[in-house]
N, C-alpha and C positions, 0 to 999 in steps of 0.2 A: 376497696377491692377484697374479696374472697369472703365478705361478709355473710350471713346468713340472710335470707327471703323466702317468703312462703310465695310457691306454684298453685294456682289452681289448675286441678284437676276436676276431671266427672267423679262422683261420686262413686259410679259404676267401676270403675277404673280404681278406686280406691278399695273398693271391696275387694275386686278379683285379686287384687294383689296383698290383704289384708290374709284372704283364705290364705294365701301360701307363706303366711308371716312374715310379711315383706313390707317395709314401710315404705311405699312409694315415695312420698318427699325427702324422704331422707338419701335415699338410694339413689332420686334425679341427681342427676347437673350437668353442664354444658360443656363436658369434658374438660380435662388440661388446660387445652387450648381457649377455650370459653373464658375459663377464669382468668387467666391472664388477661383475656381481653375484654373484659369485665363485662360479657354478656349476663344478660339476667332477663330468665325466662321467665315471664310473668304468667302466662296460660297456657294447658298444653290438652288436648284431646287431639282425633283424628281430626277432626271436621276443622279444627283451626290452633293455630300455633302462635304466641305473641311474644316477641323478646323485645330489649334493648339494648344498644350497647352506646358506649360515646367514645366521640371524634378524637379526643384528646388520649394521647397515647395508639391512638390506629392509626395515624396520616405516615403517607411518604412526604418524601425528600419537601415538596412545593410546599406541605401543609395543610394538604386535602385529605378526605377521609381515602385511604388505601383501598384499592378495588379489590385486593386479597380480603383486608377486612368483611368488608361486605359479600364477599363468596364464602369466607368462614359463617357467617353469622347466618347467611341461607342455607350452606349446605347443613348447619345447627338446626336451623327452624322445621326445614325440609325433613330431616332425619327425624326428629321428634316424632313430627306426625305421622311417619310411616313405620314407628317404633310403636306409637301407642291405637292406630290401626291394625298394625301385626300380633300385637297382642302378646302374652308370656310367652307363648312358644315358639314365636319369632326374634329375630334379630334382624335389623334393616343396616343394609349394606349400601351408600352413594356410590352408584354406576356412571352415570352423568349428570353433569353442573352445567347450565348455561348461563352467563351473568350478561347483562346489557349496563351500563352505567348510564344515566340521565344528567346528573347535574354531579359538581363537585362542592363537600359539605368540608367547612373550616373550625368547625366549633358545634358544641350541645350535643344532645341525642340523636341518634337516629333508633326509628321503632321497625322493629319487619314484622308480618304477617304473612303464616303462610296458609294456604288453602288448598285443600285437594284438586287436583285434574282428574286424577285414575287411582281410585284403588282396586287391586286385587290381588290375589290368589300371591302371588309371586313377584310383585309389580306395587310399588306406590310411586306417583308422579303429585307434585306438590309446587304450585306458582309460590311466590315468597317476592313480596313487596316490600321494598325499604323506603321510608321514608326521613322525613327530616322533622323538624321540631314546629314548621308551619304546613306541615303536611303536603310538602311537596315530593314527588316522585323521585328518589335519587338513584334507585336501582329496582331491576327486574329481573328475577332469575327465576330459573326451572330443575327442579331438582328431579332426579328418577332412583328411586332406591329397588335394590332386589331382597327380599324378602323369605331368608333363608329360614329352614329350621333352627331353634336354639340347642344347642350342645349342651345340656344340665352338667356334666361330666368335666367342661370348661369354663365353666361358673359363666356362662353368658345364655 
């Protein structure tokens, strides 16, 4: 845990952020809470988002993967991509979280992807699929982030 991993990013997404002397990968991560729970983003543009995290260390009480976990790890995914559609001079703010659980995961990885519903202006909506390590369905969430201006002044 807390190890280093290279993100892919667009290239495009690399520049704009190079203009402003800002080393995106370095500057990523899945916040606080990500790392504790050992998410690790693997790809990140608008158009799609991919993490993983594992079961061990996320389960409640029974020994299943935590349906908090998995609401963390979406509203992560979710947020990514309506961060890197909002672009520098946004900041994406999660309004609402909708999670459904499918199945209950005991062990291994589970992967999410997320993908756009709505971007716009003020507004990103992002589905975010968890799966499991045979690729089964374990969770389905919808994420809506609001899409503030960024405060330069508040280093955000």
């Amino acid at each position: 845990m807390g190890e280093k991993h290279a993100v892919k990013f667009p290239q495009e997404v690399l520049d704009e952020y190079a203009a402003l002397g800002i080393d995106l990968p370095s500057l990523f991560s899945a916040g606080h809470l990500g790392e504790r729970m050992d998410i690790r983003v693997l790809e990140a543009s608008a158009e799609r988002v991919v993490a993983t995290m594992p079961v061990e260390g996320n389960t409640q009480p029974y020994g299943l993967l935590h349906g908090g976990a998995s609401a963390v790890l979406a509203e992560t995914l979710g947020s990514v991509g309506a961060m890197m559609h909002g672009g520098i001079n946004k900041i994406a703010v999660g309004v609402d979280l909708n999670c459904t659980h499918h199945r209950g995961v005991r062990s291994g990885l589970v992967t999410g992807v997320a993908t756009p519903v709505h971007r716009g202006r003020s507004t990103a909506t992002y589905e975010i699929v968890i799966s499991d390590e045979q690729d089964r369905r374990v969770c389905t969430a919808r994420l809506t982030c609001l899409l503030r201006d960024a405060d330069p002044a508040a280093g955000a």
